[in-house]
DOGU-396817 format. One record per residue: x, y, z of N, C-alpha, C, O in turn; residue in one letter. Coordinates in steps of 0.05 Angstrom, whole numbers, padded with zeros to 5 digits, always signed. Example, Ala and Ser with C-alpha at 12.3 -4.5 7.8 and 13.67 -1.06 7.14 Angstrom:
+00264-00114+00156+00246-00090+00156+00264-00066+00156+00285-00066+00169A/+00257-00045+00142+00273-00021+00143+00258+00001+00157+00268+00023+00161S/
***
This chain:
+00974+00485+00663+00962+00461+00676+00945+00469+00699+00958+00485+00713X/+00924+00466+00709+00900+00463+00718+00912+00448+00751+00923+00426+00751X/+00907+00461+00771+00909+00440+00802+00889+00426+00795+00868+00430+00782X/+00898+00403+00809+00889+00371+00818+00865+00391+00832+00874+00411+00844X/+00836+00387+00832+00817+00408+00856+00795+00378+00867+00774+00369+00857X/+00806+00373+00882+00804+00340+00888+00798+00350+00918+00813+00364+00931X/+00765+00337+00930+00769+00336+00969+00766+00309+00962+00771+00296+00942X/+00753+00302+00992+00765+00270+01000+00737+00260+00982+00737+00239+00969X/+00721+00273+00983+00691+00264+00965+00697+00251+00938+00690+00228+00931X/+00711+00268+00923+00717+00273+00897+00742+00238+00890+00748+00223+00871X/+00747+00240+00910+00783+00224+00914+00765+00191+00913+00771+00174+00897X/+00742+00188+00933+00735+00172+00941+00712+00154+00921+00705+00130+00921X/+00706+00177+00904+00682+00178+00883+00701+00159+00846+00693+00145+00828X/+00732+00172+00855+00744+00178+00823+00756+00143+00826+00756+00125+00809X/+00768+00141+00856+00783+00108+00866+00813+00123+00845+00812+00145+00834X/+00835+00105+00845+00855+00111+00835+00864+00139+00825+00882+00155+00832X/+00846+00139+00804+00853+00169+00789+00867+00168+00775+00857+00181+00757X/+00883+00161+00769+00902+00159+00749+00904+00143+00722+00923+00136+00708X/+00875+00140+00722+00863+00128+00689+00882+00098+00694+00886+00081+00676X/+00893+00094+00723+00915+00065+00723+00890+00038+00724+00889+00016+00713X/+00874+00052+00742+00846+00030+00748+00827+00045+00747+00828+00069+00747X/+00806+00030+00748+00778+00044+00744+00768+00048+00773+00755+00067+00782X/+00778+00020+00792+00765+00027+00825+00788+00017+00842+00810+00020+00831X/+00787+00008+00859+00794+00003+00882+00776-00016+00903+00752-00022+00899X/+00791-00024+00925+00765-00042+00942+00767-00036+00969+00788-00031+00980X/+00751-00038+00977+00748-00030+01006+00722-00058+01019+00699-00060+01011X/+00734-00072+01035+00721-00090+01058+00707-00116+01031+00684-00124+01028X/+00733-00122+01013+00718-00142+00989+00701-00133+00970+00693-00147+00952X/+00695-00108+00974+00680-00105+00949+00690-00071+00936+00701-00053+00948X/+00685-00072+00915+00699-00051+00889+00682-00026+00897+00658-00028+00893X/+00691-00004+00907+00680+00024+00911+00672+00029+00884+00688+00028+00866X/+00645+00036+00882+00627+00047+00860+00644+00076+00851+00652+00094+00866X/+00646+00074+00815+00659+00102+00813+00638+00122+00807+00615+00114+00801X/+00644+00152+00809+00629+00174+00797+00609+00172+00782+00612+00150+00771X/+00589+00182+00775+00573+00179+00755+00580+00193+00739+00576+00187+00716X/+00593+00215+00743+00599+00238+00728+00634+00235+00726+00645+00234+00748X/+00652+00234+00701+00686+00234+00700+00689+00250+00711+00675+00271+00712X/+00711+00245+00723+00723+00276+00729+00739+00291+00709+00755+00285+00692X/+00727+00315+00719+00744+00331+00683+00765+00350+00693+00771+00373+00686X/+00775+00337+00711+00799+00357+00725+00825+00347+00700+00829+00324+00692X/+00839+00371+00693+00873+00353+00677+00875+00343+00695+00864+00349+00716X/+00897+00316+00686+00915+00308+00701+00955+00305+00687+00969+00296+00669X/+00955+00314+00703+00985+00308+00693+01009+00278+00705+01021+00280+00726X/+01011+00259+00692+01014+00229+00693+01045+00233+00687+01051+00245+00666X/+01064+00225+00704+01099+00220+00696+01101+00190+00698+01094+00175+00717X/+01114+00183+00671+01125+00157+00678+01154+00158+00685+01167+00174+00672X/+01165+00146+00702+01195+00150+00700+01199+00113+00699+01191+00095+00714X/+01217+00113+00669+01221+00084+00669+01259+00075+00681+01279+00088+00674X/+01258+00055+00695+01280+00052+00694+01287+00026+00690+01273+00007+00695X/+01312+00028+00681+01326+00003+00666+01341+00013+00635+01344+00036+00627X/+01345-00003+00626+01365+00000+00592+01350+00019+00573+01358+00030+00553X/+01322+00020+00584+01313+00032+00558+01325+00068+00546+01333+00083+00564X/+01325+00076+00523+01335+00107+00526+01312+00121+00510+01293+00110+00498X/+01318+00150+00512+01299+00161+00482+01304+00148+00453+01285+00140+00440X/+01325+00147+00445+01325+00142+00420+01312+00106+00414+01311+00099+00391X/+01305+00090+00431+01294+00057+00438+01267+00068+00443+01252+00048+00444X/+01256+00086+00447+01233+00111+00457+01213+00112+00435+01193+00098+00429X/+01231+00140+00421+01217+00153+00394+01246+00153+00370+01264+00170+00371X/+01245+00134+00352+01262+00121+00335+01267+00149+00314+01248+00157+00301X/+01288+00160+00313+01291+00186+00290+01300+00157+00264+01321+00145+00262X/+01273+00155+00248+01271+00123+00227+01297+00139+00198+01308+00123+00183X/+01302+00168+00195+01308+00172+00169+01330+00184+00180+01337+00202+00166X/+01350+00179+00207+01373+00194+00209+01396+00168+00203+01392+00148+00217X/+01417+00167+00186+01442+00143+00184+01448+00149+00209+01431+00136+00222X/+01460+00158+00223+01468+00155+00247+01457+00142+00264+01469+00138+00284X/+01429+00132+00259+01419+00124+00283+01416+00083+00270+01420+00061+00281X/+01409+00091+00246+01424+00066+00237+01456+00052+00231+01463+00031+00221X/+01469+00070+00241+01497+00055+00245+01503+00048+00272+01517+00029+00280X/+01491+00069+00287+01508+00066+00318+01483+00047+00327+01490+00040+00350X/+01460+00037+00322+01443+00020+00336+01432-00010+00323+01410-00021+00322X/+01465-00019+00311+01460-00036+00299+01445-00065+00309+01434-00082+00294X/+01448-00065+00336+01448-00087+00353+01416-00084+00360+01403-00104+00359X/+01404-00058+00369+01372-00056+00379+01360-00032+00350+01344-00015+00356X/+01369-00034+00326+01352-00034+00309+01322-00039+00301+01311-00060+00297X/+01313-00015+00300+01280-00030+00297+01279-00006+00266+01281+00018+00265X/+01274-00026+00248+01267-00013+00223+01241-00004+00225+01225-00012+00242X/+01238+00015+00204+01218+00037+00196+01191+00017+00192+01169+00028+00195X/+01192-00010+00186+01173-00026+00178+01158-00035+00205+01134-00034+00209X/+01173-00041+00219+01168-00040+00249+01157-00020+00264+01140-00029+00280X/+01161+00006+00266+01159+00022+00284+01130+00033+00284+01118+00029+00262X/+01119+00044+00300+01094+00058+00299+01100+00086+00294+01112+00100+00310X/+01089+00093+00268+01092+00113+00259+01074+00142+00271+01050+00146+00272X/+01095+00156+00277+01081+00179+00284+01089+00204+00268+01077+00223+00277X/+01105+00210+00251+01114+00226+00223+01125+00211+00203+01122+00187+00198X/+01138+00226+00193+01152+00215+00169+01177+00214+00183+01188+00192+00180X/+01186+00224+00193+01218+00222+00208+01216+00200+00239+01237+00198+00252X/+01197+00190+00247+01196+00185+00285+01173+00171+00285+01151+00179+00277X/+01178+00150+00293+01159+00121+00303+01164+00116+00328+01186+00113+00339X/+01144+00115+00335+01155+00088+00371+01157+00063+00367+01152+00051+00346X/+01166+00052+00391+01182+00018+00393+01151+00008+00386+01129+00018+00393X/+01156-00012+00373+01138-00029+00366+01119-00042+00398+01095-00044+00400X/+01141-00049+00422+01117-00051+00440+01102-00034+00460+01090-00038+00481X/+01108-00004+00440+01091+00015+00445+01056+00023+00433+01047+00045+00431X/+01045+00001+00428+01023+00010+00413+01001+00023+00432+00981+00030+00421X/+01003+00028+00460+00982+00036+00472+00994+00072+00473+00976+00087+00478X/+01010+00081+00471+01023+00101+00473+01019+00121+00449+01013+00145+00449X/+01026+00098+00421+01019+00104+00399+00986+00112+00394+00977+00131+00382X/+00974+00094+00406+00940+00105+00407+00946+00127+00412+00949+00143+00393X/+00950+00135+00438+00946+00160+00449+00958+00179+00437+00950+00202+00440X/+00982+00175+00419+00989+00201+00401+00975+00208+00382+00968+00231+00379X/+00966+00187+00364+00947+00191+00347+00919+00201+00352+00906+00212+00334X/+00909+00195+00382+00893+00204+00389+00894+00231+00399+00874+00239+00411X/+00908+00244+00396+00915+00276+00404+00912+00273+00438+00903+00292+00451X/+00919+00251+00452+00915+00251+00478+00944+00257+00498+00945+00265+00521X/+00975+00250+00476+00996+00249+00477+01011+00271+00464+01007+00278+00441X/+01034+00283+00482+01053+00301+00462+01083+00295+00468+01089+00297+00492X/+01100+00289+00455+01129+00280+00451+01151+00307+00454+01156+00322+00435X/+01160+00308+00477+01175+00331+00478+01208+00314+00475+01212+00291+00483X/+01225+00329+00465+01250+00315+00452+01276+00333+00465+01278+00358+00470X/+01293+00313+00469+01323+00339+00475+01317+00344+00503+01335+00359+00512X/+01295+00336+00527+01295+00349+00550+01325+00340+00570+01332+00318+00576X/+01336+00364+00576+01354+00344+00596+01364+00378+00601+01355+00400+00601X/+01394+00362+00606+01416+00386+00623+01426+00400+00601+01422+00392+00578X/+01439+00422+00606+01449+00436+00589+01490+00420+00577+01503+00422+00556X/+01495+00406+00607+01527+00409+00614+01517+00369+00629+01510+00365+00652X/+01519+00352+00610+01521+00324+00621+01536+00324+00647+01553+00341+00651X/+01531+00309+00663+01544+00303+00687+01558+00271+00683+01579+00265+00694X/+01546+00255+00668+01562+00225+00663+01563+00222+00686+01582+00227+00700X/+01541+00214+00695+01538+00199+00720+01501+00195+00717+01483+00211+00723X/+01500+00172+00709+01457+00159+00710+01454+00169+00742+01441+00190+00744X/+01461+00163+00758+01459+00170+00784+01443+00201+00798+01421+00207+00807X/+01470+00212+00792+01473+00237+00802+01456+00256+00778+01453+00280+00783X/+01448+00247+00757+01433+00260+00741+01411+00256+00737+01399+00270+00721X/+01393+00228+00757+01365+00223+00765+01364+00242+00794+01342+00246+00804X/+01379+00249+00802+01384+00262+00839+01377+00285+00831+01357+00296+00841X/+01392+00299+00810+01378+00330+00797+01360+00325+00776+01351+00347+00768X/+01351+00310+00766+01324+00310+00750+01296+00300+00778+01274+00298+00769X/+01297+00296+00799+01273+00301+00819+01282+00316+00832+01265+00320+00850X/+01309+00334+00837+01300+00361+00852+01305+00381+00838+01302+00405+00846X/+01312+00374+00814+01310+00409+00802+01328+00427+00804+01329+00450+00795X/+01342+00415+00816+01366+00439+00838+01398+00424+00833+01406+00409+00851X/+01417+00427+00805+01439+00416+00818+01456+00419+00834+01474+00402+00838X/+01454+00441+00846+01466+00447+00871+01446+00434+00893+01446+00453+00910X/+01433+00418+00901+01419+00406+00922+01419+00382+00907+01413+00366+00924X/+01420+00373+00892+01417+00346+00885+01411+00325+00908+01423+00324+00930X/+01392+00309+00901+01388+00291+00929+01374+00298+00949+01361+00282+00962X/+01374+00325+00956+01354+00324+00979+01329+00342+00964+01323+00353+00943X/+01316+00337+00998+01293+00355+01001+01290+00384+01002+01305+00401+01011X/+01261+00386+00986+01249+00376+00978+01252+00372+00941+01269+00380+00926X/+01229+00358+00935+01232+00350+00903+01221+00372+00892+01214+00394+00901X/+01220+00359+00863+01210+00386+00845+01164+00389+00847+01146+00406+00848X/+01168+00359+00846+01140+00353+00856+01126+00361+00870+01103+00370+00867X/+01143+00360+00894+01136+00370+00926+01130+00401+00923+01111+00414+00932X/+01154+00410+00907+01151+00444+00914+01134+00454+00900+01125+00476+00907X/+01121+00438+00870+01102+00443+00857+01076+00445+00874+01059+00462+00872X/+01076+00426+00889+01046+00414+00915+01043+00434+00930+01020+00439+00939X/+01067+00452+00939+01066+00477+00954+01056+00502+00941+01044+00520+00954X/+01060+00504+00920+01047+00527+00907+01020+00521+00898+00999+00531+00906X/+01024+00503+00881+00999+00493+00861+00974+00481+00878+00951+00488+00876X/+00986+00456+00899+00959+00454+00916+00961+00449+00940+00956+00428+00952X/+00973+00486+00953+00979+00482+00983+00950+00479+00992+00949+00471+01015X/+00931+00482+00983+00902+00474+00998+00893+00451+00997+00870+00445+01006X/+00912+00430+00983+00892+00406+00979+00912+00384+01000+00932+00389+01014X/+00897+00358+00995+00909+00340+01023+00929+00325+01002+00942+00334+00984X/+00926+00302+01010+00952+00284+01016+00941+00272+00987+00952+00251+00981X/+00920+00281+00966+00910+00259+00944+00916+00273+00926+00915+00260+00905X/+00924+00297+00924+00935+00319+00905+00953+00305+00885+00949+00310+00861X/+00972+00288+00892+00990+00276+00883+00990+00241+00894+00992+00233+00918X/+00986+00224+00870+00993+00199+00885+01008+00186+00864+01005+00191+00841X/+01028+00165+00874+01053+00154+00868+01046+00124+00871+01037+00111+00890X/+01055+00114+00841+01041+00085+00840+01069+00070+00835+01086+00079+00819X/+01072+00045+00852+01101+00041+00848+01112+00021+00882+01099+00021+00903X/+01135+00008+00878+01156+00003+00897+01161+00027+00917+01151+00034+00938X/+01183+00038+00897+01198+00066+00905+01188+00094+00906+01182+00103+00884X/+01185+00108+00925+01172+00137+00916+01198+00152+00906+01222+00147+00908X/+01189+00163+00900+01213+00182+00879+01223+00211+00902+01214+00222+00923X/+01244+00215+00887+01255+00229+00904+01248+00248+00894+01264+00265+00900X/+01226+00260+00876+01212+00284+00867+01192+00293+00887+01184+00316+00890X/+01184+00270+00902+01159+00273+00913+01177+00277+00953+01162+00271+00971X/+01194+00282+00956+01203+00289+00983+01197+00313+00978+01197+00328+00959X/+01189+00313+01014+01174+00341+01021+01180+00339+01049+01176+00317+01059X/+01190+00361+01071+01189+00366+01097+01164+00373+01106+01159+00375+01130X/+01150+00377+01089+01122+00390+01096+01096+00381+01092+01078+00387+01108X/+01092+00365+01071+01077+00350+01059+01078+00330+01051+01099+00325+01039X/+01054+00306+01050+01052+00285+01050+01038+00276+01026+01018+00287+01019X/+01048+00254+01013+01029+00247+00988+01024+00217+00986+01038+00201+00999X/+01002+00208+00970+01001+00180+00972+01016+00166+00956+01026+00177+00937X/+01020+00140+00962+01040+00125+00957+01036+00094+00956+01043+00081+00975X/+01024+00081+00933+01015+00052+00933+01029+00042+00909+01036+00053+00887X/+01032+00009+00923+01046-00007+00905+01028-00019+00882+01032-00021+00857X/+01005-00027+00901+00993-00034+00883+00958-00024+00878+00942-00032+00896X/+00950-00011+00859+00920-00007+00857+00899-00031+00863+00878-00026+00853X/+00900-00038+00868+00886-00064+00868+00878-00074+00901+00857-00083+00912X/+00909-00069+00910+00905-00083+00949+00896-00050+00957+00893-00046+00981X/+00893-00030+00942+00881-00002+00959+00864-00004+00980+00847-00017+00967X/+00855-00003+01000+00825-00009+01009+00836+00012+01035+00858+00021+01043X/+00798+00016+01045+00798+00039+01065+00794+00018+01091+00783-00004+01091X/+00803+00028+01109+00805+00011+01128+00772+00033+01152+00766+00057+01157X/+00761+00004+01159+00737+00009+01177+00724-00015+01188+00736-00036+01190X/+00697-00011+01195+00680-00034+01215+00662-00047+01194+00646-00065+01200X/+00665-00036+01164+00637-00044+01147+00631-00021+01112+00645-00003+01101X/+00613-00030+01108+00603-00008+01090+00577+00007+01096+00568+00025+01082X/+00568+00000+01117+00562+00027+01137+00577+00054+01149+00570+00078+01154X/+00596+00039+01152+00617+00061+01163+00623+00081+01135+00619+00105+01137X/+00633+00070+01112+00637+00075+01085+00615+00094+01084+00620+00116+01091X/+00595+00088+01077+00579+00103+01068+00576+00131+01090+00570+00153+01079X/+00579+00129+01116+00577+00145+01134+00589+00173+01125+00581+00196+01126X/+00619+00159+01114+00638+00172+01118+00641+00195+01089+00647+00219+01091X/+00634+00178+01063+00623+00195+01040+00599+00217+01045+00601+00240+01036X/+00576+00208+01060+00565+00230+01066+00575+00254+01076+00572+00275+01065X/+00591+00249+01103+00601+00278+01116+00612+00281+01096+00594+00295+01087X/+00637+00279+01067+00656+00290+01060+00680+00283+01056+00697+00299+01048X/
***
């Protein structure tokens, strides 16, 4: 994976970044994007929470087991968005499904602990630090990635779209952005004089 190689130019030019929106606004009106995409990777985590699991995810459509024990949230093979002959996604996955089919998506399976902890809790606490002996604190797995990968870049290296920042993204050292919503983003100033001032220097 490729660093985020993002200055404030680049940040200010791309608005969001995160393929979440196309701009942002500043003083009522929509900051003009790039002329040119940016062709930096990006690497995008969703962390969903609530009931949903992997197997309500990516459906194994030809295992009995998965049709006996999921009698209740069953989604037949006729339903599912097929992505083999064995594994479909939930039907109100079709934008996800694009993206597999579009070779833009890859499905990694089985990721977890070696030794369950049986505790949702304490096993989201070591899935953002990485560390089950630190579980819970600082810093995250994110964070320590930001230190190697882009101890030269600022606070846009990484941004966190959401309520809650994740406890991946704690850092004693570094700072990352953090918005609820794309949309209320805006740069705070006297005008779009100032704006423009400020894209020039950089």
């Amino acid at each position: 994976m490729n660093p985020i190689d993002w200055n404030r130019r680049t940040f200010l030019k791309a608005g969001a970044a995160l393929a979440i929106t196309p701009w942002t606004r500043a003083w009522g009106q929509p900051l003009s994007l790039a002329k040119d995409p940016v062709t930096q990777r990006t690497l995008i985590l969703l962390e969903l929470k609530g009931g949903n699991d992997g197997l309500s995810t990516v459906i194994p459509l030809q295992d009995p087991l998965y049709k006996k024990m999921r009698q209740n949230a069953l989604v037949e093979p006729s339903a599912a968005i097929r992505l083999d002959p064995g594994h479909g996604l939930h039907p109100n996955l079709k934008r996800l499904g694009q993206a597999f089919q579009g070779g833009h998506m890859a499905i990694v399976e089985s990721v977890g602990m070696p030794v369950g902890v049986r505790s949702h809790f304490r096993a989201t606490d070591i899935w953002h630090s990485a560390n089950p002996e630190k579980a819970g604190a600082a810093p995250g797995w994110v964070a320590t990635l930001g230190d190697i990968a882009w101890k030269d870049r600022g606070s846009e290296a990484v941004i966190h779209f959401g309520n809650d920042p994740l406890g991946a993204h704690q850092s004693p050292t570094r700072s990352f952005l953090a918005i609820q919503n794309p949309e209320h983003f805006a740069l705070l100033g006297k005008g779009p004089e100032e704006f423009e001032k400020a894209k020039a220097k950089g």
